[in-house]
N, C-alpha and C positions, 0 to 999 in steps of 0.2 A: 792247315792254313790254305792250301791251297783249293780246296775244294768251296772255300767260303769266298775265294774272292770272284767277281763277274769279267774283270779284265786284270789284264795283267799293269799294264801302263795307264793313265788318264793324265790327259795333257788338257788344262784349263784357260780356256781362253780361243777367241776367236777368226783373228788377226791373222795377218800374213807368217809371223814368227809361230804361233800356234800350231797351226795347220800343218807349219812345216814340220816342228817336232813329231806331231802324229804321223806323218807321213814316211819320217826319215823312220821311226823305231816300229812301225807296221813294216815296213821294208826289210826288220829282223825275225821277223814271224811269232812275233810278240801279238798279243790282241791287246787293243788301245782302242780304249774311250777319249774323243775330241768331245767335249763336253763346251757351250760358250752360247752365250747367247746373239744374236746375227744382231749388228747395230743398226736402228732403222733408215733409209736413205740412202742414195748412193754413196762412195766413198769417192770425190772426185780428186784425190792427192795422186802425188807417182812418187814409184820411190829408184831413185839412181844406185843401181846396184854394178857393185866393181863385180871382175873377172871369178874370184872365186864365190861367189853368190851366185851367178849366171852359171857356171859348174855343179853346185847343191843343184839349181834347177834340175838339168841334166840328170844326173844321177834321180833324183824324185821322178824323171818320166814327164815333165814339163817344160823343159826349156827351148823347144819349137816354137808352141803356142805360145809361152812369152817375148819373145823374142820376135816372132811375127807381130805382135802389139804394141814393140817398144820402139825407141830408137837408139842407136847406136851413140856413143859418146867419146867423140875422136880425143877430147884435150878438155883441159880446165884451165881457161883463163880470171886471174885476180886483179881486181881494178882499184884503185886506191882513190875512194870518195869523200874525203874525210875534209877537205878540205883547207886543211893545213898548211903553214908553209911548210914545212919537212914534209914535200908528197914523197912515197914511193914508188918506186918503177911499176909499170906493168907487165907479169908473168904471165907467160901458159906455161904449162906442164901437160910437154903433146904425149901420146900414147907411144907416137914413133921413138920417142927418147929411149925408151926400155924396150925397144922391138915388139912390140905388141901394135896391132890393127886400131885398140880402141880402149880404153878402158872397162865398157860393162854397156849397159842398156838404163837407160830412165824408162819404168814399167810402168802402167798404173795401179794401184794395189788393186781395183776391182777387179782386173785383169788379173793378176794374182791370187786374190783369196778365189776367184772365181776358178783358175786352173784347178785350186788345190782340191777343192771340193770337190771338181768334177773326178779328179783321178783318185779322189777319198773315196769315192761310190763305186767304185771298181774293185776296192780292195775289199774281198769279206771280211781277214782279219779288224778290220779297221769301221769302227760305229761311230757316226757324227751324230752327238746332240746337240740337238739344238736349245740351247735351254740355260736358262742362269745356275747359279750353284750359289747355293745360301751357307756350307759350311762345310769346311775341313779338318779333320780331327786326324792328327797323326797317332798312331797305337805303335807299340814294339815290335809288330811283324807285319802290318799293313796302314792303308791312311784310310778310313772313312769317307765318304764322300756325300751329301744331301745334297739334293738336287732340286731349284723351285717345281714343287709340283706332290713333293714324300717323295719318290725314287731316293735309293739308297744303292751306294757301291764299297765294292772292298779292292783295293789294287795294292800293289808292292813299291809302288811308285807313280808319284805324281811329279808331272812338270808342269810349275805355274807360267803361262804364258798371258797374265789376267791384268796385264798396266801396273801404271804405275799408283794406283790403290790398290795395289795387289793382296786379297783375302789370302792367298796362298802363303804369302811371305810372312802376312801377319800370321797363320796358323801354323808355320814351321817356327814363332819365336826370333826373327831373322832381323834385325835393328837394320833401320836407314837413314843415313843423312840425305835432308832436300834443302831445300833452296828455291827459292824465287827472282827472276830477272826482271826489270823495268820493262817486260818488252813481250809486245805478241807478233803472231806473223798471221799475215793477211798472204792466205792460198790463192791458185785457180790456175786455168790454161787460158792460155790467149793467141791471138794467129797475129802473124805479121806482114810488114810487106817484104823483107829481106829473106835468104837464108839464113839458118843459123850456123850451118857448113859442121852439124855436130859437137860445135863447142860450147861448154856448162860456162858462165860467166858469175861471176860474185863481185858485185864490187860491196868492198868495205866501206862502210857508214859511220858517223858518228853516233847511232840510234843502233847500227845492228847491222846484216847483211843484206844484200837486195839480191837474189840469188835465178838467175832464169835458167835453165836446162831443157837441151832439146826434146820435142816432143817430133809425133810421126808430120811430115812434111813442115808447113811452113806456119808450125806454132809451134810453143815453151810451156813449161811450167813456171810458176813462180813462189817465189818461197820471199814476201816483203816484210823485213823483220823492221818495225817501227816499236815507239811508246805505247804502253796499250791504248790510251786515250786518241792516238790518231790513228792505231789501225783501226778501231773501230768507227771509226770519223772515212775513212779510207773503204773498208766494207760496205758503208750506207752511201758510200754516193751512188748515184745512178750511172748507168752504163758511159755515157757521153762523159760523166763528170771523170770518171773512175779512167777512162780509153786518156784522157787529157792529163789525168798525175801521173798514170805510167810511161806517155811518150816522154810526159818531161825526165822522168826520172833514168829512160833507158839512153838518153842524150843519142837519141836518132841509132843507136847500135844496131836495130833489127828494124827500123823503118816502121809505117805508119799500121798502128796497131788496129788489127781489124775484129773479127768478133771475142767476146769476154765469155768462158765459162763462169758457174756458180762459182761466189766467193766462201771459204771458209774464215775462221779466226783461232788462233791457237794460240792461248798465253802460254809463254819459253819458262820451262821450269827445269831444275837441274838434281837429280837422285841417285845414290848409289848404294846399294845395299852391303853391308857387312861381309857378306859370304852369298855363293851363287846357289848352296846348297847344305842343307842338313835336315834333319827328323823325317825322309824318306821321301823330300822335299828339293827340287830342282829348281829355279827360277831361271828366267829365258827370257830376254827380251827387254822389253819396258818396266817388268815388274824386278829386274837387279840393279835398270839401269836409265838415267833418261839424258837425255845431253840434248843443248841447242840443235838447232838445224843449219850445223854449218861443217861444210867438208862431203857432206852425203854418207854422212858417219852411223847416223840410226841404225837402221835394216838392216845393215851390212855389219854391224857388231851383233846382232840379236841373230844373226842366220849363222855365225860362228857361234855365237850360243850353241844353238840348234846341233851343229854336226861335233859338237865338243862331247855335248852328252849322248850325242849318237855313239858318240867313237866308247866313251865309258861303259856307254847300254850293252855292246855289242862286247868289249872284252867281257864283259860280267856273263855275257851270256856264255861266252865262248869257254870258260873256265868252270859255266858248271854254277856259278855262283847266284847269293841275291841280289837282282839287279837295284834293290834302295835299301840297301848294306851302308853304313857311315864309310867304309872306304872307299864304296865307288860314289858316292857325295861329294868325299873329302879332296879325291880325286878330281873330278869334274871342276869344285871349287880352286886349284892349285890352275888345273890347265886354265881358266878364265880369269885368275888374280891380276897378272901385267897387263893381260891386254885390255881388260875391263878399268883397271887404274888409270893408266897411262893415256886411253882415248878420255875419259872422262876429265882428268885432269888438264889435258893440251887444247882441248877444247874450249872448255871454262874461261881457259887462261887466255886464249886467242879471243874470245869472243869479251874477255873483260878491257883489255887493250885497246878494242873498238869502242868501249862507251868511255876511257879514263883520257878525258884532257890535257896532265901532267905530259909537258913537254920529253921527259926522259925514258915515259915509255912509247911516245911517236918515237920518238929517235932512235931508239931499241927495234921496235918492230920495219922501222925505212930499212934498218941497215940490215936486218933480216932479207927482208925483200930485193935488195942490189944484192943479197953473197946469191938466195937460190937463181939472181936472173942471171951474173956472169961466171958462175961456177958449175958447168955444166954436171958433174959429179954428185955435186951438192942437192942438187935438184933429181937427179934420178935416183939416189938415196930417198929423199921425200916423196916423190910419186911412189917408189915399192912400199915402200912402210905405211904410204897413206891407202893403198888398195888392200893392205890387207899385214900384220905382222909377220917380218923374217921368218919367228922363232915357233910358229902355228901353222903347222898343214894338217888340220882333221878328213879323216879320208873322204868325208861328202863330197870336199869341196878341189879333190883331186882330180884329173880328168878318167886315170884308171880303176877308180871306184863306181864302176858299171855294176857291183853284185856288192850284198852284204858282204863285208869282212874283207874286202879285196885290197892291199897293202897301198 
């Protein structure tokens, strides 16, 4: 077998979560195929990544260079926009509460897939194609791989890192519930006239989240989750028109808003796949899992991905064994069950609260809101669990995981 296969690993897909998979299991002296094809355009999104995501960097040999690109994210303030007579208080949840400087960095993902490559090209074990993949065929001792173009591969394991129409998932047999929300989000950066003094701001919406996070000096990102029919109404206005519904909507918070990057549009969709892993079969990212954009929850579940099946890659390796064996699938699939349930699930739920009228869940979610602002306990509970799960330290994402295997 082994003489028939070209790599040992092939990680599908092209993305931020992708990259890092290949990155992290090259860093075992594994050879890995990044197989994915580059999406055309710039990618002007940023993705707000907590502490132990900024640590994965680190340990991959990137977390200077992104970090010198991001900004820092001192606190997460929640605004209650809803409108309602039952408002709720307004919260932060500062970094100082739990002794920490900051939560993590808002990066821009170009900055990102950009690092990943570059430090990709460094490593010989590790070959980037560039290149779509038209078919996965899992076999009893390896997974097949077609490549657009006839290129043919034999590996022992494959991790789908390929979204959320994941060919991967489909070709491990792997079932997913999805779902669709009322609601897309209208992207971009924008400069202002205020500081933003590093705090991530969300106010709650009747429509969705309106969510801006600090960018380097004195602009944000935004993340305006409306109805799809007026983000797209919201996308097409012209710059003057577009500078005039976001001062309204930030009620002067960051002062008068100065130049507008490219807008994107993303209708909100919600997937979870059965299991993270079987038939020789990994999934990572988008393709186990999709969830609103609320919390800064995305990246920061798929980069635990990433060091989960690092940590399985590496015991398998270290025992001697095959690294896309059903135990170490099965495996993988156990360490990512809660945490992949539980964000996806609280998520949902928070994010259905916001569009449901019914007076008894405002009154649910206000009273929610008064225990995290005058219980200070309560709220430093919620900031740890929401940077990252108690019951999960995969070693990427530890600070003394400077070397394969290092506890």
């Amino acid at each position: 077998m082994n003489e028939a296969l070209s790599h040992d690993v092939a990680v599908i897909g092209a993305g931020p979560a992708g990259l890092a998979a290949a990155l992290a299991i090259a860093r075992l002296g594994l050879r890995v195929a990044a197989i994915g094809a580059i999406p055309p355009g710039r990618d002007t999104r940023t993705a707000a990544l907590f502490a132990g995501s900024v640590t994965l960097l680190d340990n991959l040999g990137i977390g200077d260079e992104c970090r010198a690109a991001g900004e820092p994210i001192a606190g997460i303030r929640i605004v209650d926009d809803m409108g309602s007579f039952l408002r709720a208080p307004e919260v932060t949840f500062a970094a100082r509460d739990v002794g920490l400087e900051r939560f993590g960095y808002n990066i821009p993902n170009s900055v990102l897939t950009g690092a990943m490559r570059a430090r990709g090209l460094e490593l010989p074990q590790l070959d980037l194609i560039d290149a779509a993949v038209t078919r996965v065929t899992p076999q009893p001792e390896h997974v097949e791989i077609e490549i657009a173009g006839g290129e043919t591969l034999a590996v022992r394991l494959v991790i789908g890192a390929d979204g959320r129409r994941s060919l991967c998932r489909q070709s491990a047999g792997i079932a997913e519930r999805s779902w669709r929300y009322e609601q897309s989000a209208v992207t971009c950066t924008f400069a202002h006239g205020r500081p933003h003094g590093g705090i991530s701001t969300e106010f709650h919406r009747r429509t969705g989240p309106f969510t801006v996070v600090p960018s380097p000096g004195q602009t944000s990102s935004l993340v305006w989750v409306e109805r799809p029919d007026e983000a797209e109404r919201l996308a097409a206005l012209d710059e003057p028109g577009f500078r005039q519904a976001l001062e309204a909507r930030l009620q002067g918070l960051l002062g008068p808003v100065g130049s507008i990057g490219p807008r994107g549009v993303f209708p909100l969709t919600g997937m979870s796949a059965e299991t993270a892993g079987r038939s020789r079969i990994a999934l990572v990212g988008e393709a186990v899992h999709v969830i609103p954009p609320i919390g800064a929850q995305g990246l920061n579940l798929g980069l635990r991905d990433v060091a989960c099946i690092a940590d399985c890659v590496a015991d398998a390796v270290a025992a001697g064994g095959d690294i896309g064996a059903p135990e170490v699938l099965d495996a993988y699939a156990r360490m990512r069950s809660t945490d992949i349930t539980s964000r996806v699930w609280s998520i949902d739920l928070l994010n259905r609260t916001l569009l449901s009228r019914a007076i008894p869940v405002q009154a649910i979610r206000g009273i929610g809101m008064h225990a995290l602002k005058a219980v200070a306990p309560l709220r430093q509970l919620a900031i740890r669990e929401g940077l990252g799960p108690s019951f999960l330290a995969p070693r990427l994402m530890q600070p003394a995981a400077g070397k394969p295997g290092a506890p």
